[in-house]
N, C-alpha and C positions, 0 to 999 in steps of 0.2 A: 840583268836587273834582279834582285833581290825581291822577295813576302814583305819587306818594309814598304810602308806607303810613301809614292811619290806620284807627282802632278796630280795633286787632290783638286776635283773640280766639283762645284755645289752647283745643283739647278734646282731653283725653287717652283713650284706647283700647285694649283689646287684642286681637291677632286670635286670634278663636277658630280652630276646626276645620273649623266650616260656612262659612266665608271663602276658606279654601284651594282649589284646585286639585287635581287628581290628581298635581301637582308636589310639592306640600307649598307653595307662595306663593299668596299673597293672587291671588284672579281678579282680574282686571282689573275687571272691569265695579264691583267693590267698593269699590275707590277711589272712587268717585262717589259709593253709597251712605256712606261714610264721610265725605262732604264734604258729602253733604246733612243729614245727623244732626248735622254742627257746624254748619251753617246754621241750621238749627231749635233747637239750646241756645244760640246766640250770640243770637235773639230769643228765647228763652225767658229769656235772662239779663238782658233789656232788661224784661220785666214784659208780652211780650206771645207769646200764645197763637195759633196757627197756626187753630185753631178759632174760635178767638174774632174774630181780623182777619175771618174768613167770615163769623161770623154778625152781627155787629157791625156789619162795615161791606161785608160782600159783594164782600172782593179775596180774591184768594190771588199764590202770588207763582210765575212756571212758571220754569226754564230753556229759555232761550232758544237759548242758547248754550254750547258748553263745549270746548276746546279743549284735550286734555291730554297730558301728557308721561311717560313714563314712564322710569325712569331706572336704578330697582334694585327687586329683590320684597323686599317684606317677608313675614315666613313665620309659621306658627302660634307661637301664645304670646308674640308679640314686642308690647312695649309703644311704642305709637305715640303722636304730638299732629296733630291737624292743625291746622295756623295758618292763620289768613285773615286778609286785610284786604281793607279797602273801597280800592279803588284808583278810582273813579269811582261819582257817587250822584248821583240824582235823584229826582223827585216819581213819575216811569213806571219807573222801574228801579234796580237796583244789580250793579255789577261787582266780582265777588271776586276775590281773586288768594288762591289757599288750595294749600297743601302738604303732605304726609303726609310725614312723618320720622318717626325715630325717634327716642324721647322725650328730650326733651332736648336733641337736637342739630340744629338749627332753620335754619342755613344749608346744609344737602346736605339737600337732599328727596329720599324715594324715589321721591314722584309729586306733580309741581305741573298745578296747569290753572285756566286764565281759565273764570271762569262769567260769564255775563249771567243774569240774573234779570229778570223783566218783569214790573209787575202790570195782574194781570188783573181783571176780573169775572168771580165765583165760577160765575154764571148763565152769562151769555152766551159767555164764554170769550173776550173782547175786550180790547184795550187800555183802563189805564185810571189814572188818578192817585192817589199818598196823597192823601188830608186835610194842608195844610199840618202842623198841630197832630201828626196822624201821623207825620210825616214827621221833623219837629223830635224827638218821643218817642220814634224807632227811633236815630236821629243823635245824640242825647243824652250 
């Protein structure tokens, strides 16, 4: 898979109070949690269970990596989306490219960053491959 965007997935949000800072903006570190929360509804919108991938077939998926930007705060009560795509996929991993704007307005992010995602064995905490069939079902 190609840096061109594919399987663009939008999760809309608002920031609460408990996200904020003693600024009134979004902490930083929340950004991330907000990009992992569209991670897990962008597979949950595929028909598959972050539980279920572990018990079922004993992956889960870690970052590896994540690389972010940040550009403008977003501040309480403000209604967010964060968009992702897969910009590189494989059978051991996937590369997001995902950004926090504000709703709606989808080319000026107020915080973008590359993730790698890597799967693992739930046990061992090792490298490890989808199931092609898996793989094909997340890709879909």
């Amino acid at each position: 898979m190609s840096e061109t965007a594919t399987h663009r997935y939008v999760w809309p949000l608002r920031v609460y109070y408990e996200d904020t800072d003693a600024g009134g903006v979004v902490y930083h570190a929340n950004y991330l949690k907000f990009m992992e929360r569209a991670r897990t509804e962008w597979l949950r919108s595929r028909g598959i269970e972050q539980d279920w991938l572990r018990e079922q077939h004993g992956l889960v998926f870690a970052v590896v990596r994540a690389d972010v930007h940040f550009h403008r705060p977003a501040r309480f009560n403000q209604l967010l989306d964060v968009v992702q795509d897969i910009t590189r996929a494989s059978r051991a991993g996937l590369t997001f490219h995902q950004r926090v704007c504000e709703q709606g307005v989808h080319e000026d992010p107020l915080c973008e960053a590359r993730v790698r995602v890597a799967v693992v064995d739930a046990e061992r905490l090792t490298p490890r491959r989808l199931p092609p069939s898996l793989y094909e079902e997340i890709l879909a």
